[in-house]
Residue, then its C-alpha position, 0 to 999 in steps of 0.5 A: x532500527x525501526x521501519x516503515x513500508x508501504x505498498x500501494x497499487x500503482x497509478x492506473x492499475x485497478x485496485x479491486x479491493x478499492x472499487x468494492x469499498x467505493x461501490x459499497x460507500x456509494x450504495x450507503x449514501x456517500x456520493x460525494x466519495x469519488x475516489x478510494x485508495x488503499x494502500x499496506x502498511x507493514x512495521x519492522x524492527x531491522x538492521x539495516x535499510x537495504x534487508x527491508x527492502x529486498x523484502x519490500x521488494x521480493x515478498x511483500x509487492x509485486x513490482x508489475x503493479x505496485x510500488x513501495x516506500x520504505x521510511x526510517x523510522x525515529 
């Protein structure tokens, strides 16, 4: 089975890496940006749902600051 996982910071925690691309985009002109979010996105070939997740949950995100979907894929 194929999955999906993304990871993204959670609502109200800082992301750095966003706020350097927006200050960059804004520096090139774009004022009418005024918000960036980046979230992860990762693709695996599983058997089943609930190994994804312990990696979701165990390697790929820090459950302080971010959180994570994990979607079946097809």
């Amino acid at each position: 089975m194929k999955f999906k996982v993304e990871v993204s910071y959670k609502p109200g925690v800082e992301d750095p890496e966003a706020l350097t691309l927006l200050k960059n985009l804004n520096i090139l002109g774009y004022h009418e940006i005024s918000n960036v979010s980046i979230s992860k996105v990762y693709y695996f070939d599983a058997g089943n749902e609930e190994e994804v997740k312990q990696v979701a949950d165990k390697i790929l995100s820090n459950p302080v600051i971010h959180s994570y979907k994990v979607e079946k894929l097809g």
